[in-house]
N, C-alpha and C positions, 0 to 999 in steps of 0.2 A: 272981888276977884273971881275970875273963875274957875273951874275944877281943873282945864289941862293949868293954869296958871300957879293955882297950888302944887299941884302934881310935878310940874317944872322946878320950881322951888325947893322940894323937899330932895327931889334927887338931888340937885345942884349945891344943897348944904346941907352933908349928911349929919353935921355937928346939930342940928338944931335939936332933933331928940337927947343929945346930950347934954343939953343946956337947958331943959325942958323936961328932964326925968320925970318928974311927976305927973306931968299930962299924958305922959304913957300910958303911966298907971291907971290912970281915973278916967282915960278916952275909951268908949265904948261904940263898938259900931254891930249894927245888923245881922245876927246868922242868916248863912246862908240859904240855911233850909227850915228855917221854920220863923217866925214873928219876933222872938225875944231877943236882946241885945246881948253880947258879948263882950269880953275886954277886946283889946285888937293883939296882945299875945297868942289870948286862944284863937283868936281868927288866924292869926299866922300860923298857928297848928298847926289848923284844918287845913289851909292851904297847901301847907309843905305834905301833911296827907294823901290830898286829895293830887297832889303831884306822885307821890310817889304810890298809888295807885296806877295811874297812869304810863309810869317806868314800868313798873312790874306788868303790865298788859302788852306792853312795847317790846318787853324782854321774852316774854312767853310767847309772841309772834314770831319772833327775832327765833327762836329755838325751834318752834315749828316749821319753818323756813330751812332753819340750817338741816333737823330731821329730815323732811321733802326732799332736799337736795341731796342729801348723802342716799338716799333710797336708792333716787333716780341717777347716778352716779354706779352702785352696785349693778343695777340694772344692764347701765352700759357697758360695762368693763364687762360682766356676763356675755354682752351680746358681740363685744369684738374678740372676746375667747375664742366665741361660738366662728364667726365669720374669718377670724387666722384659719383654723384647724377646716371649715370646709373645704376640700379639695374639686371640686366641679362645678358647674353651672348650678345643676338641681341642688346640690348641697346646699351655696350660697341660698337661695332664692327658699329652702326649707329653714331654713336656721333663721333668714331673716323674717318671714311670716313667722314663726314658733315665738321668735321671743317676744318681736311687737304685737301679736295674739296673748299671747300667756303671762308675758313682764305686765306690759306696759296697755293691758286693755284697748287696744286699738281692734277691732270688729274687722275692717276691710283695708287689705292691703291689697295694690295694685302695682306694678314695675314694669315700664314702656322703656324700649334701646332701641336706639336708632341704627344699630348693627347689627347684622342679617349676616350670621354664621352659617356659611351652607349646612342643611340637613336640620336647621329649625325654623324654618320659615312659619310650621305649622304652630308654635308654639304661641301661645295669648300674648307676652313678653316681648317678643319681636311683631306682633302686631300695626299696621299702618298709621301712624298718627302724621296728623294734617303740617302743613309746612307752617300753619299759625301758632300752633302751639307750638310747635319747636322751636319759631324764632320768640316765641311768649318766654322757654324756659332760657335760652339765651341771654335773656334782659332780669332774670331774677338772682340779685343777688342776694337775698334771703328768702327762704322759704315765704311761699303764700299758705296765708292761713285766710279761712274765710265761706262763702256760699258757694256748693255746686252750681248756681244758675250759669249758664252762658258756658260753662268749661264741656267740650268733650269729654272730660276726666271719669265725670257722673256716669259714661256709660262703662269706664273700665271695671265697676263693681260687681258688673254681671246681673245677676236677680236681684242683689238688691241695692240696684241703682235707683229704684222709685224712692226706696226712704232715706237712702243719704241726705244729710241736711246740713253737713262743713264737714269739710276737706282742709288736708295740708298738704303741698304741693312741693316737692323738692328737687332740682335740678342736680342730678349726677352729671361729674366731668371726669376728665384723664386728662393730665397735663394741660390745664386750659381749656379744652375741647367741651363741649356740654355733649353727653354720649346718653343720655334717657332723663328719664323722671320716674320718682316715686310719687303715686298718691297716697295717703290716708284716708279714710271716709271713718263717718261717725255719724248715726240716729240723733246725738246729740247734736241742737243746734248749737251749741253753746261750747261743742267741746274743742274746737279750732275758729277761734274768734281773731279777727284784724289785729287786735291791740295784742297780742298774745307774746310774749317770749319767746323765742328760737334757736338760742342757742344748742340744746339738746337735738332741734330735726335738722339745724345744721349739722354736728358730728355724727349724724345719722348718716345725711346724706354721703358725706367725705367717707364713713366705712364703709356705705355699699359700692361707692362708686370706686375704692381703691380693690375690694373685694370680688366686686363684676368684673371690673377692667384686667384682673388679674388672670381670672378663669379664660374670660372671653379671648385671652391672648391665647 
């Protein structure tokens, strides 16, 4: 016979060990880690072990995780405090650089509006961006995460657009309307990656864009 054939069998008649008691006893198979033989009791041990190793490794991810996410959670709730209570343009646009500076380690913030409020045209924020990206943040229904190559965005950094190396890219709207984008930048290449999670620069984006759209009225 062969091994799946035995293997099949035993699942299929779990009566046979107990019709067989004794070959439990006296059946010895292989440690795992080292040369000498075992009963297949203690093999089950080890197994049930070397599983509940495994749980407990699963579990203390599983907790580190939950940690992470309560941080980044505090954080937020911090930052729509902050964003309720600012009362102007510069408010908003200070409170939101401070906390994604200070919370949340992000280096370079940048904030482009397609609305040209007389009497700030002068301002970097109301700045000219191309009809490509516009219709680019148009079509983004989640944030992009990923490389400054080929994005205008790169130059929203200022000085230090030469070492950006990922960007996260977030489309602000008002009632359906796409009304700017936020960028993020990072020296890290590593630290806005394609596969990345977004739920966080989503709610990101939805509080500046209700906290922009607020002032800007």
């Amino acid at each position: 016979m062969k091994a799946e054939e035995v293997a099949h069998y035993l699942q299929n008649n779990p009566q046979f060990f107990e019709l067989h008691a004794d070959l439990v006893a006296n059946m010895v198979v292989p440690h795992p880690h080292s040369g000498r033989t075992i009963s297949i009791t203690e093999r089950q041990m080890l197994a049930l072990r070397d599983k509940n190793r495994q749980l407990e490794g699963k579990m203390g991810e599983l907790l580190q995780f939950g940690e992470e996410n309560d941080e980044i959670s505090q954080k937020m709730h911090r930052l729509a405090v902050g964003m309720i209570a600012a009362r102007s343009f510069q408010a908003v646009l200070h409170t939101l650089n401070l906390h994604l500076r200070d919370d949340f380690d992000v280096p370079h913030v940048a904030v482009r509006l397609w609305r040209h409020p007389e009497g700030n045209d002068d301002l970097p924020e109301f700045a000219e961006v191309s009809q490509e990206l516009q219709a680019f943040a148009e079509t983004l229904t989640l944030p992009y995460c990923g490389s400054t190559s080929g994005f205008e965005t790169s130059s929203w950094f200022g000085e230090a657009s030469l070492h950006v190396r990922s960007q996260a890219l977030i489309a602000m709207r008002d009632g359906g309307g796409t009304i700017g984008m936020i960028a993020l930048g990072s020296e890290d290449l590593e630290r806005f990656y394609t596969q990345m999670g977004t739920i966080y620069l989503e709610r990101l984006g939805e509080m500046a864009s209700a906290a922009l759209a607020r002032v800007l009225r």
